[in-house]
TORKOL-4160 file (C-alpha; in steps of 0.2 Angstrom, whole numbers, padded with zeros to 4 digits, m for minus):
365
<pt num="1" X="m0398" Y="m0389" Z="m0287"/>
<pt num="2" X="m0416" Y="m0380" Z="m0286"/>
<pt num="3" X="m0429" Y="m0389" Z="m0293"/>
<pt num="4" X="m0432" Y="m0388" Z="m0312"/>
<pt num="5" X="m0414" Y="m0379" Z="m0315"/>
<pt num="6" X="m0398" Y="m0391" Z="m0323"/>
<pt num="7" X="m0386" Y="m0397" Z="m0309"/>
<pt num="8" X="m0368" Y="m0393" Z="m0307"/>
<pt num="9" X="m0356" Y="m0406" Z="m0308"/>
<pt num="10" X="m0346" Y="m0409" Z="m0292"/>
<pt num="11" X="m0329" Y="m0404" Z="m0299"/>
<pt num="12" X="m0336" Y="m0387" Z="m0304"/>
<pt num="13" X="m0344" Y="m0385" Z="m0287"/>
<pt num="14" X="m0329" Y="m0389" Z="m0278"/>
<pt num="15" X="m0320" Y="m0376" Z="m0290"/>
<pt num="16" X="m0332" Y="m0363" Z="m0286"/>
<pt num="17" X="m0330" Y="m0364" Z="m0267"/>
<pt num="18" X="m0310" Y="m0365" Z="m0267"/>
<pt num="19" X="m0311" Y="m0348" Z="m0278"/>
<pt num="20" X="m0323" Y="m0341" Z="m0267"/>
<pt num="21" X="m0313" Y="m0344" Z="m0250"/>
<pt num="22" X="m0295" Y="m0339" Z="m0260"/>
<pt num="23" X="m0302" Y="m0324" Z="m0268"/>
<pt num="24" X="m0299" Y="m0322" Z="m0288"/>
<pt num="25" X="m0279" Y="m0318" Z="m0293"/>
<pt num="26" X="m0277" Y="m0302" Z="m0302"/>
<pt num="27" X="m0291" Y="m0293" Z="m0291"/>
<pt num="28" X="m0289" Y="m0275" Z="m0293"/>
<pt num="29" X="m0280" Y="m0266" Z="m0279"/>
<pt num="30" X="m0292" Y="m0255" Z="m0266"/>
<pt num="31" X="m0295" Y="m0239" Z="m0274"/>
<pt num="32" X="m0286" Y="m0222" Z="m0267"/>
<pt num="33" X="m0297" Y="m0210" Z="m0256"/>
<pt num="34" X="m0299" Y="m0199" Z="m0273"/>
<pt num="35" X="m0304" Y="m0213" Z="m0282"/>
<pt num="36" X="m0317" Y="m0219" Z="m0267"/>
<pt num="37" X="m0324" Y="m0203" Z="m0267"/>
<pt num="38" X="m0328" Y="m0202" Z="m0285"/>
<pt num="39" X="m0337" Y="m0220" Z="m0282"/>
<pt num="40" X="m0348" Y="m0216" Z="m0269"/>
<pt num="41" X="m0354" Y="m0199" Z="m0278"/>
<pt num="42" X="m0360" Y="m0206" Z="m0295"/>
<pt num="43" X="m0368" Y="m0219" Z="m0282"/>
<pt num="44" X="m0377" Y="m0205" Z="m0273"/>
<pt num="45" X="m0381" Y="m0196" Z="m0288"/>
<pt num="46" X="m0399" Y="m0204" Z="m0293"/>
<pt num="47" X="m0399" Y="m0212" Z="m0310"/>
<pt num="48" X="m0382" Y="m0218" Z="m0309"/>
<pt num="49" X="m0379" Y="m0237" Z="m0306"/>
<pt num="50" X="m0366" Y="m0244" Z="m0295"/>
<pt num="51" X="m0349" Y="m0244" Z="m0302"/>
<pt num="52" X="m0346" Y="m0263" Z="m0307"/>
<pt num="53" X="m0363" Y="m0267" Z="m0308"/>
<pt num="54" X="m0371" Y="m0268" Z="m0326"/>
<pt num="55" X="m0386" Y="m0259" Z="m0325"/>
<pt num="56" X="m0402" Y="m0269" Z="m0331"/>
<pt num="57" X="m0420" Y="m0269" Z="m0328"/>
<pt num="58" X="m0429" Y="m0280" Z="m0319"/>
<pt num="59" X="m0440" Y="m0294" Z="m0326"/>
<pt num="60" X="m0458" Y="m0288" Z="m0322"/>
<pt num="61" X="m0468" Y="m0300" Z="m0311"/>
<pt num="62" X="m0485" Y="m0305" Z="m0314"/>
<pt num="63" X="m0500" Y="m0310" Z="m0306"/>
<pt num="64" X="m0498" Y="m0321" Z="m0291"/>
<pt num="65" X="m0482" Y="m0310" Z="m0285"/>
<pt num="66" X="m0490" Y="m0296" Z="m0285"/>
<pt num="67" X="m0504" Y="m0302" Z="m0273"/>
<pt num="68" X="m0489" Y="m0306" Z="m0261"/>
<pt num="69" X="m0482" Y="m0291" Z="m0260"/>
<pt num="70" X="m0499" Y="m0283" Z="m0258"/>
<pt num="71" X="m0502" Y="m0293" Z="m0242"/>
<pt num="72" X="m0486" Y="m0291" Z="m0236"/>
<pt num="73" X="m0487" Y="m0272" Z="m0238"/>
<pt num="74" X="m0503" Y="m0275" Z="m0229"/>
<pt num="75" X="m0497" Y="m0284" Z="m0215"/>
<pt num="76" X="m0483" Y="m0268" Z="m0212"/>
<pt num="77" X="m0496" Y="m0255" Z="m0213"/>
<pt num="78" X="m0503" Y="m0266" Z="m0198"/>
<pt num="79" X="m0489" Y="m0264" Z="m0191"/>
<pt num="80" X="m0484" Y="m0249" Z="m0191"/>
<pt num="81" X="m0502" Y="m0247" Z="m0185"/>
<pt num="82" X="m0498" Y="m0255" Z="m0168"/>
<pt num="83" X="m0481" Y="m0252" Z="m0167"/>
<pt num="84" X="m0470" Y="m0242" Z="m0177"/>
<pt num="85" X="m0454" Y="m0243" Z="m0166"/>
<pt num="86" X="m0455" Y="m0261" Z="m0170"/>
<pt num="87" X="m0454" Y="m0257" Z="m0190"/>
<pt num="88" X="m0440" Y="m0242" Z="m0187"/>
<pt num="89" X="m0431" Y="m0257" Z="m0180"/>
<pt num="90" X="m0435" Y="m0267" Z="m0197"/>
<pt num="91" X="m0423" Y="m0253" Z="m0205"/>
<pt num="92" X="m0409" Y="m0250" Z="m0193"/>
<pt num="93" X="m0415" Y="m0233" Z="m0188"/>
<pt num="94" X="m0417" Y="m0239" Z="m0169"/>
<pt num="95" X="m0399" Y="m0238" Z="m0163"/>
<pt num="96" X="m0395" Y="m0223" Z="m0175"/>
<pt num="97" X="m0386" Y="m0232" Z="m0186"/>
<pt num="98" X="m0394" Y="m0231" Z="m0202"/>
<pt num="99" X="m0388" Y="m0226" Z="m0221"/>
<pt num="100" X="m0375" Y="m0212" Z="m0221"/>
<pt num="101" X="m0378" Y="m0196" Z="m0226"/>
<pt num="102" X="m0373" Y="m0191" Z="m0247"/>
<pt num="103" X="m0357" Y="m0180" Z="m0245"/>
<pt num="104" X="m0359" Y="m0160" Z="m0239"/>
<pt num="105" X="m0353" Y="m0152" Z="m0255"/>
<pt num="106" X="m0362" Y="m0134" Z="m0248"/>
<pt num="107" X="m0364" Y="m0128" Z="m0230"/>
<pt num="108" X="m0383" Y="m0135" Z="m0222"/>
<pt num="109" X="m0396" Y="m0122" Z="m0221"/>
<pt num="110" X="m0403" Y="m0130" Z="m0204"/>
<pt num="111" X="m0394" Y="m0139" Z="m0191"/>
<pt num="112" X="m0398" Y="m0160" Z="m0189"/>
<pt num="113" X="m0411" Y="m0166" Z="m0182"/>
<pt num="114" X="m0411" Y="m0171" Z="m0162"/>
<pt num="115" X="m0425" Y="m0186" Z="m0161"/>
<pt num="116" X="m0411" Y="m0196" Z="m0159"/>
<pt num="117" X="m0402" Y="m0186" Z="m0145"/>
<pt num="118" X="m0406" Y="m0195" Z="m0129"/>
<pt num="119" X="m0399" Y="m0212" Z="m0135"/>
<pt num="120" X="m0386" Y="m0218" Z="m0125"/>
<pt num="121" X="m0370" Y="m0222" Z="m0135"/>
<pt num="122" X="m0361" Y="m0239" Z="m0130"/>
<pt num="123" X="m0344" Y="m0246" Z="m0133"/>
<pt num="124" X="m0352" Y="m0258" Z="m0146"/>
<pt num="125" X="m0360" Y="m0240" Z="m0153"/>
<pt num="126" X="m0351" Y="m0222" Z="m0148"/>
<pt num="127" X="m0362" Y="m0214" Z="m0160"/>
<pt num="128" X="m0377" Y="m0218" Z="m0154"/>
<pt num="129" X="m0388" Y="m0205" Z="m0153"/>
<pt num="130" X="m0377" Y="m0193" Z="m0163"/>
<pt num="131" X="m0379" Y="m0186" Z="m0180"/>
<pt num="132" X="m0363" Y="m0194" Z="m0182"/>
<pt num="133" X="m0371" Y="m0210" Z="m0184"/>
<pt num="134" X="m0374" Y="m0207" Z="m0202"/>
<pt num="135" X="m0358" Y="m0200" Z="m0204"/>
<pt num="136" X="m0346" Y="m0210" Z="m0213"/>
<pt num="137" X="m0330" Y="m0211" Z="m0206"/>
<pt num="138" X="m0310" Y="m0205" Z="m0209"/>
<pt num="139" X="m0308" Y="m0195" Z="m0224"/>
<pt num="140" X="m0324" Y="m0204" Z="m0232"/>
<pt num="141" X="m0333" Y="m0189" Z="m0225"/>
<pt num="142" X="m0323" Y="m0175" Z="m0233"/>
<pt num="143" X="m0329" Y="m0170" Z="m0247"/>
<pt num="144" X="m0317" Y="m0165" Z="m0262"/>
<pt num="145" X="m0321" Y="m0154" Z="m0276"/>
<pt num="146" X="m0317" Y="m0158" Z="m0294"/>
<pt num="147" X="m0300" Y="m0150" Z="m0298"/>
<pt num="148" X="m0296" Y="m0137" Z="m0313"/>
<pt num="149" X="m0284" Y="m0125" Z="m0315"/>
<pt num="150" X="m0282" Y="m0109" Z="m0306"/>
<pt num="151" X="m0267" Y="m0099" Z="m0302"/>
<pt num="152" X="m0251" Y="m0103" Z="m0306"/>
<pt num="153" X="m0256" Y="m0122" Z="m0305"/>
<pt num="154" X="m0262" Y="m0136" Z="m0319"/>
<pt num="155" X="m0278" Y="m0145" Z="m0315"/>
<pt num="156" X="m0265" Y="m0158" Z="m0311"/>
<pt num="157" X="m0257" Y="m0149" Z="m0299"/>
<pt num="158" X="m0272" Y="m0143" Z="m0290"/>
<pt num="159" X="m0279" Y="m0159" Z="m0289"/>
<pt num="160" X="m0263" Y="m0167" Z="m0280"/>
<pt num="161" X="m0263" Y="m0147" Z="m0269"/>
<pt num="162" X="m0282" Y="m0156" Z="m0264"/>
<pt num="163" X="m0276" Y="m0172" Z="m0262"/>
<pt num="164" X="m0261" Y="m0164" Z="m0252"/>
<pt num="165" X="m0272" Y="m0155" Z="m0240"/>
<pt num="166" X="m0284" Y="m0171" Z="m0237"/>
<pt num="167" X="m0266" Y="m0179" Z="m0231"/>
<pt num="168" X="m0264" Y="m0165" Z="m0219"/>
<pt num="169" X="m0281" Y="m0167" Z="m0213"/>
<pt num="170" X="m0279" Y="m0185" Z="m0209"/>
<pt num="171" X="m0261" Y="m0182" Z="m0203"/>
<pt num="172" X="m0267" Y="m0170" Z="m0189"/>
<pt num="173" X="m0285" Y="m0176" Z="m0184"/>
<pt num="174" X="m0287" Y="m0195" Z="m0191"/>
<pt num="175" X="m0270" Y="m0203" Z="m0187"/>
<pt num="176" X="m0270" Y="m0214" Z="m0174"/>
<pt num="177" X="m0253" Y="m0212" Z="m0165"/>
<pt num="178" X="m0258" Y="m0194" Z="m0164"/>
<pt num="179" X="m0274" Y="m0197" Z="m0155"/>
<pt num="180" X="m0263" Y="m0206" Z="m0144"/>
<pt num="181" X="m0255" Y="m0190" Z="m0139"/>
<pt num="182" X="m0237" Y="m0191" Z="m0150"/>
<pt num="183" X="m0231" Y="m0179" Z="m0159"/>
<pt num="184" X="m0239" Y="m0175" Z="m0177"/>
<pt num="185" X="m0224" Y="m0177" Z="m0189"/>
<pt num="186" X="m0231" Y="m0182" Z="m0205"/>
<pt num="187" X="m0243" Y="m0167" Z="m0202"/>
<pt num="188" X="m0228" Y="m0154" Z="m0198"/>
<pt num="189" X="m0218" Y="m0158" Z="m0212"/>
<pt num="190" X="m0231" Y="m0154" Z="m0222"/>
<pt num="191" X="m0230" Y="m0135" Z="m0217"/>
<pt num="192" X="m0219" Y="m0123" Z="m0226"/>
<pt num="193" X="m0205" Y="m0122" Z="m0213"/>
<pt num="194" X="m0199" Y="m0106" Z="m0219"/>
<pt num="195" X="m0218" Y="m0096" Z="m0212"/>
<pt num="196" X="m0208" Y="m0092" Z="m0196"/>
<pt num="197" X="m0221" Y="m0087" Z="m0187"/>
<pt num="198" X="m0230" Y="m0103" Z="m0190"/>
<pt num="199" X="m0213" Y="m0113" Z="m0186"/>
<pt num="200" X="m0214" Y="m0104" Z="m0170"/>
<pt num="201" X="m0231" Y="m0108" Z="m0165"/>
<pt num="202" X="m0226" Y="m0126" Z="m0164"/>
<pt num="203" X="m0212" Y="m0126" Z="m0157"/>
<pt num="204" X="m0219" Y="m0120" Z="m0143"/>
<pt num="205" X="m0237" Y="m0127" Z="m0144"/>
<pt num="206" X="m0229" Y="m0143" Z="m0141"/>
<pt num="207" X="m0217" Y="m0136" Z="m0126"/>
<pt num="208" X="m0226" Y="m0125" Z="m0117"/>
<pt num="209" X="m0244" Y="m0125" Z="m0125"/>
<pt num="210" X="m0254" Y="m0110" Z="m0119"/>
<pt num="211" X="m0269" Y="m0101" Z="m0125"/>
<pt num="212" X="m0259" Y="m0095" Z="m0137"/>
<pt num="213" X="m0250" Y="m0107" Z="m0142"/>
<pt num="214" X="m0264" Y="m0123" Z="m0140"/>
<pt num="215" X="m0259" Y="m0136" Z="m0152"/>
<pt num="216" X="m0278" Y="m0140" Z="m0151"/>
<pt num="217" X="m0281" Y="m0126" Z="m0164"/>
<pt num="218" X="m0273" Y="m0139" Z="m0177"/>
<pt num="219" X="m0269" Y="m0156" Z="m0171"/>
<pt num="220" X="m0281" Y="m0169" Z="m0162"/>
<pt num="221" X="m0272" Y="m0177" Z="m0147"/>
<pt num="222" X="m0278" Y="m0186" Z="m0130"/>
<pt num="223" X="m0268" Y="m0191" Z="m0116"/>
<pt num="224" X="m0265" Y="m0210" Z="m0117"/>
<pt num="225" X="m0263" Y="m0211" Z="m0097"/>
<pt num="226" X="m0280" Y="m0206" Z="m0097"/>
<pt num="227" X="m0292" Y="m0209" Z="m0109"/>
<pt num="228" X="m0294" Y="m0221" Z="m0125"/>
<pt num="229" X="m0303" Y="m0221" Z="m0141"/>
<pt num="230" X="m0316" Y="m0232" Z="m0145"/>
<pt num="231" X="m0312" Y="m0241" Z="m0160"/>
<pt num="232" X="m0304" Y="m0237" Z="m0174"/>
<pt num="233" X="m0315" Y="m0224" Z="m0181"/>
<pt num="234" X="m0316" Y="m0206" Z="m0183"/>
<pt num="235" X="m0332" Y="m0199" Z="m0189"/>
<pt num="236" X="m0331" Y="m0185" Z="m0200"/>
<pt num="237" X="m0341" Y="m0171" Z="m0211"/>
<pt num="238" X="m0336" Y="m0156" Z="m0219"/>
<pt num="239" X="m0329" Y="m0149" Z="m0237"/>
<pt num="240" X="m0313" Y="m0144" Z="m0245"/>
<pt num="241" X="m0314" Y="m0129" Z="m0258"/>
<pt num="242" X="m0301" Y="m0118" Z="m0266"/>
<pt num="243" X="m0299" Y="m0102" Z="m0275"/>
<pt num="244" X="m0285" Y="m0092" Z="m0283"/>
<pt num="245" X="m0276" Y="m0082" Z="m0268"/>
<pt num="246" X="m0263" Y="m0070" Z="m0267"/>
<pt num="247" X="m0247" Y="m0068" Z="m0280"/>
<pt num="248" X="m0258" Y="m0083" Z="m0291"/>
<pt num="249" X="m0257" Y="m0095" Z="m0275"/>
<pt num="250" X="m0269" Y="m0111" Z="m0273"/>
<pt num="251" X="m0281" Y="m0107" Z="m0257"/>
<pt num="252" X="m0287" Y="m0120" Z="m0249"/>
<pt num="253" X="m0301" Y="m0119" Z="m0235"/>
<pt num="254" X="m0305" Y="m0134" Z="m0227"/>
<pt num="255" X="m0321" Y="m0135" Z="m0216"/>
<pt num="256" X="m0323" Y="m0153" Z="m0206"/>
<pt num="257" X="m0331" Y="m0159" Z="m0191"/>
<pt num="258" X="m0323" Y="m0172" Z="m0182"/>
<pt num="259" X="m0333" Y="m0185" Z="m0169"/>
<pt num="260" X="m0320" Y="m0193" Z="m0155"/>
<pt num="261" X="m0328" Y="m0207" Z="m0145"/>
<pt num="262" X="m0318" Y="m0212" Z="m0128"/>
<pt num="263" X="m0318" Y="m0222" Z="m0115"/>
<pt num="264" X="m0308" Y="m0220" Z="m0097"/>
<pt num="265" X="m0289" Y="m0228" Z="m0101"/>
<pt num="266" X="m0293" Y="m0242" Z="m0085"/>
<pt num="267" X="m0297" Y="m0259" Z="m0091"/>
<pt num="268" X="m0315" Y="m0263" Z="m0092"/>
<pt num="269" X="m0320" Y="m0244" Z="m0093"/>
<pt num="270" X="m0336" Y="m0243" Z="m0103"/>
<pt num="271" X="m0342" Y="m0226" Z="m0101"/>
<pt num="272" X="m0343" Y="m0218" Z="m0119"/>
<pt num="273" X="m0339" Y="m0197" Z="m0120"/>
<pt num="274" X="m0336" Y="m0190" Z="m0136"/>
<pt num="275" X="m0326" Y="m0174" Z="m0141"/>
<pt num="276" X="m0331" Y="m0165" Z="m0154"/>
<pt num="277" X="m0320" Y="m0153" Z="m0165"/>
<pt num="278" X="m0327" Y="m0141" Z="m0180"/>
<pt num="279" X="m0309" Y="m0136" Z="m0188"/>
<pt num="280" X="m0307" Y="m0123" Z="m0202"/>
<pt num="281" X="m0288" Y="m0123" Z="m0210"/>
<pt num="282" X="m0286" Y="m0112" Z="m0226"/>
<pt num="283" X="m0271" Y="m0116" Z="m0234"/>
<pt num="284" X="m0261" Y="m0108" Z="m0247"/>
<pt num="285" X="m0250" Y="m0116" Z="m0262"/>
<pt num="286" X="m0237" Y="m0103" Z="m0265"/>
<pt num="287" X="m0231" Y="m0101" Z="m0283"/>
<pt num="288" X="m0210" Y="m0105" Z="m0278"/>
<pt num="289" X="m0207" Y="m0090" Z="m0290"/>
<pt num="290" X="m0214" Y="m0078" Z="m0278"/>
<pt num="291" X="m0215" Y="m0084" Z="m0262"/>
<pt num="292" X="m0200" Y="m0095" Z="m0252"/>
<pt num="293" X="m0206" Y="m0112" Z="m0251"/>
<pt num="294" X="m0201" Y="m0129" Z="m0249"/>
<pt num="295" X="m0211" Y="m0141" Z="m0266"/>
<pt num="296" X="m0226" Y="m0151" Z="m0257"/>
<pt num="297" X="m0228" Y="m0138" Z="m0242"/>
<pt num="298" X="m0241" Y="m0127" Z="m0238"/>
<pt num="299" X="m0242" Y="m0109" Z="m0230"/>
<pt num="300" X="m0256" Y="m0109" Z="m0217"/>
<pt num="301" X="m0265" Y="m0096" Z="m0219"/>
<pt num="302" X="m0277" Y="m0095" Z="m0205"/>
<pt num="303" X="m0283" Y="m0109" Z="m0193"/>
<pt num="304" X="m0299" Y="m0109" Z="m0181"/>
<pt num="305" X="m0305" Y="m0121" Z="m0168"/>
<pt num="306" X="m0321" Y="m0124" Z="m0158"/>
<pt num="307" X="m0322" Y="m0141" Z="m0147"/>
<pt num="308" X="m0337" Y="m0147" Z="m0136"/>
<pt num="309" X="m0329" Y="m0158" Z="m0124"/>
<pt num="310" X="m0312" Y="m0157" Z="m0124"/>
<pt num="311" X="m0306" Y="m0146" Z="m0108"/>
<pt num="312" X="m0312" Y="m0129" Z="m0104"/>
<pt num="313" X="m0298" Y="m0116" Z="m0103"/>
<pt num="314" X="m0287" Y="m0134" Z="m0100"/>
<pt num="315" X="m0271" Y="m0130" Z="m0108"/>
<pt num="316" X="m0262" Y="m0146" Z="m0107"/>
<pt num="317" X="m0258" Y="m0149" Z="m0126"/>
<pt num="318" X="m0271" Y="m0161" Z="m0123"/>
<pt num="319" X="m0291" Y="m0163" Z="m0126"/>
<pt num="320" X="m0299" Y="m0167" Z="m0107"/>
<pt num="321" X="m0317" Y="m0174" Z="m0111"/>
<pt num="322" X="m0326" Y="m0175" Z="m0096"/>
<pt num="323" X="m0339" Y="m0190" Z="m0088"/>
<pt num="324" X="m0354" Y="m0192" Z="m0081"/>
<pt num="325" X="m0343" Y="m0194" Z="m0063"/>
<pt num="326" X="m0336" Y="m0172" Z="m0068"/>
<pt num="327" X="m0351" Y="m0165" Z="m0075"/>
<pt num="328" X="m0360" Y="m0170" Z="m0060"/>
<pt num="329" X="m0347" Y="m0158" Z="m0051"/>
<pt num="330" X="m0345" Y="m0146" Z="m0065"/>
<pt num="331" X="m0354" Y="m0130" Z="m0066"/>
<pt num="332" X="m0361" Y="m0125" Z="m0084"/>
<pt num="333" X="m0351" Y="m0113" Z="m0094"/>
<pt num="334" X="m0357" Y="m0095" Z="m0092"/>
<pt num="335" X="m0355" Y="m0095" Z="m0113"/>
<pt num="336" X="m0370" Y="m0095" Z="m0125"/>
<pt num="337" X="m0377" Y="m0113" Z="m0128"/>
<pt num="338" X="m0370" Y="m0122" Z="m0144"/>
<pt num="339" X="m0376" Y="m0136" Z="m0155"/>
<pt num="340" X="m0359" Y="m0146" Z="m0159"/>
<pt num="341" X="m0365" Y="m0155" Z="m0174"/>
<pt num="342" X="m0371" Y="m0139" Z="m0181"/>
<pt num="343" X="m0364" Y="m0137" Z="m0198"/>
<pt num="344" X="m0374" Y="m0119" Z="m0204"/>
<pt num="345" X="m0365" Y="m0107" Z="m0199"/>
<pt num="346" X="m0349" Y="m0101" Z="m0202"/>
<pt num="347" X="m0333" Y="m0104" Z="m0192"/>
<pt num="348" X="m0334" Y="m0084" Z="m0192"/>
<pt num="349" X="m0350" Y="m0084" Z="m0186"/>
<pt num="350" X="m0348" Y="m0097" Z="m0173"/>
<pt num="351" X="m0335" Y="m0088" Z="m0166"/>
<pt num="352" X="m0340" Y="m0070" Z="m0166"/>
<pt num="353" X="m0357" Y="m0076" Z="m0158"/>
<pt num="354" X="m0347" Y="m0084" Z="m0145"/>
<pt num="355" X="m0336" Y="m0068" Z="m0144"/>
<pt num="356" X="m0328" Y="m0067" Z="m0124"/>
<pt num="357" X="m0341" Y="m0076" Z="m0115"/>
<pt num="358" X="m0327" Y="m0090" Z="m0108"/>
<pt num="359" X="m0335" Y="m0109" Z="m0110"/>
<pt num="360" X="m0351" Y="m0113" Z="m0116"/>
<pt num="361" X="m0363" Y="m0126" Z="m0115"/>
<pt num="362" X="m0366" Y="m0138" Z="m0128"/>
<pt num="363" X="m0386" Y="m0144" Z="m0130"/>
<pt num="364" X="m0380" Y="m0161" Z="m0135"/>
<pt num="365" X="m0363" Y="m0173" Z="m0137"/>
């Protein structure tokens, strides 16, 4: 071993590397997405170590190691002198790619920033380019508020209502088989089927969809014969809150926004588009005393949608993102232009601004 430390017998070495290639028996199993989320906030919070990690000060250095790393901070003030892509390089912030963001737990006061806009995205990186670089991905980018009790529910039922409603999310815009196009089951079932209205809606969103009835307001589909995703991930950001609704019912608003990266469904195709979806769904937990439900369903209480990409007044049943080859032949909406990854406005707003000015124009993707 290094010089001036005590060597390892062989026999220990050899038990070391078998462990480390078989992994240790009894490890714990991966945490669920409550559990994550917890995690990843105490490590965002500053002053807190990283769960599993003992939390110790490091031993100061003296003397001759300080005089490095003086020169070497020397050496990357040069640097940046001469050539400061060179350094933003250094910390992954060239390709977009850098650190993601801490989780929204309140709505932005200015939209992101668009340095990065006119980066290309690529099938080895479909975010490229995009806020959504630093955005983490499924329901990692969700935030979910601590539970308590309000209503007619424990702080143990609201927390499983939040947990309820983050399945629903994932269900209806993270679910692979659904991006593919089938039918979102899971998501469905988690809907009170006795809201006739509702039951209504997707009956026929999914038989005849119109503007009416667009299953896009709530579900996230693409037609397979035509376009693919790239990858397997989904990035996300957005917020779940709740308050006390009507007759002592759990409300849940959920607020996300959903990056899609595609690809042409022909082999080789290597053209990235992305779809973007800002979704708010506010939910309501009904109290079975006063309101016909079914236990572990949800009333929907309002749902609003606004895509960027997707098909303008396209009614298929399926998002329609468009290519370099169609926008080329495609005139631009004669709507207000919109900011996609804007997340500080309301979904009132947004909507009320776009009023019934038809499609608009998005100033980035």
């Amino acid at each position: 071993m290094g010089k001036g430390g005590a060597s390892i017998p062989d026999e220990e070495w050899e038990r070391f590397q078998r462990e480390a290639e078989a992994g240790i028996q009894g490890a714990p199993e991966e945490p669920s997405a409550r559990a994550r989320m917890v995690a990843r906030r105490l490590r965002e919070e500053p002053g807190h170590p990283e769960p599993g990690r003992n939390h110790q000060l490091a031993p100061r250095r003296r003397g001759k190691g300080w005089y490095v790393v003086g020169l070497l901070a020397a050496a990357v003030l040069l640097v940046v002198a001469l050539d400061p892509g060179r350094v933003t390089g250094w910390f992954g912030g060239s390709d977009g790619e850098s650190a993601p963001l801490a989780a929204e737990s309140q709505r932005p006061d200015q939209p992101p920033a668009t340095e990065a806009a006119a980066q290309q995205p690529t099938v080895q990186q479909p975010f490229r380019g995009s806020p959504a670089a630093r955005w983490s991905g499924g329901t990692e980018g969700i935030s979910l508020p601590a539970a308590r009790a309000t209503g007619w529910m424990s702080r143990k039922q609201v927390e499983q209502a939040l947990d309820r409603s983050l399945d629903f999310l994932a269900a209806s815009s993270l679910n692979p088989a659904v991006l593919r196009g089938e039918r979102p089951k899971t998501a469905i079932a988690l809907i009170n089927p006795h809201q006739q209205d509702v039951q209504g809606y997707l009956k026929n969103a999914f038989r005849a969809p119109s503007r009416e009835d667009d299953p896009l307001l709530l579900f996230s589909r693409f037609e397979k014969a035509k376009v693919r995703p790239v990858g397997d991930v989904v990035r996300t950001r957005g917020r779940i809150t709740y308050r006390e609704g009507k007759r002592g019912a759990v409300e849940v608003t959920t607020d996300v926004t959903y990056v899609y990266p595609v690809v042409r469904a022909a082999a080789g195709s290597d053209e990235v588009a992305r779809t973007i979806v800002r979704r708010e769904v506010v939910m309501s937990w009904d109290n079975p005393a006063k309101v016909i439900t079914e236990p572990g369903t949800f009333s929907l209480v309002s749902y609003k949608s606004d895509t960027t990409n997707g098909g303008c007044d396209s009614f298929t049943g399926y998002f329609v993102p468009e290519f370099s080859a169609e926008r080329a032949t495609t005139e631009s909406g004669d709507g207000r232009e919109v900011d996609p990854y804007d997340r500080s406005t309301s979904m009132d707003a947004r909507l009320r601004d776009a009023g019934e000015a038809g499609c608009g124009t998005a100033t980035r993707s």
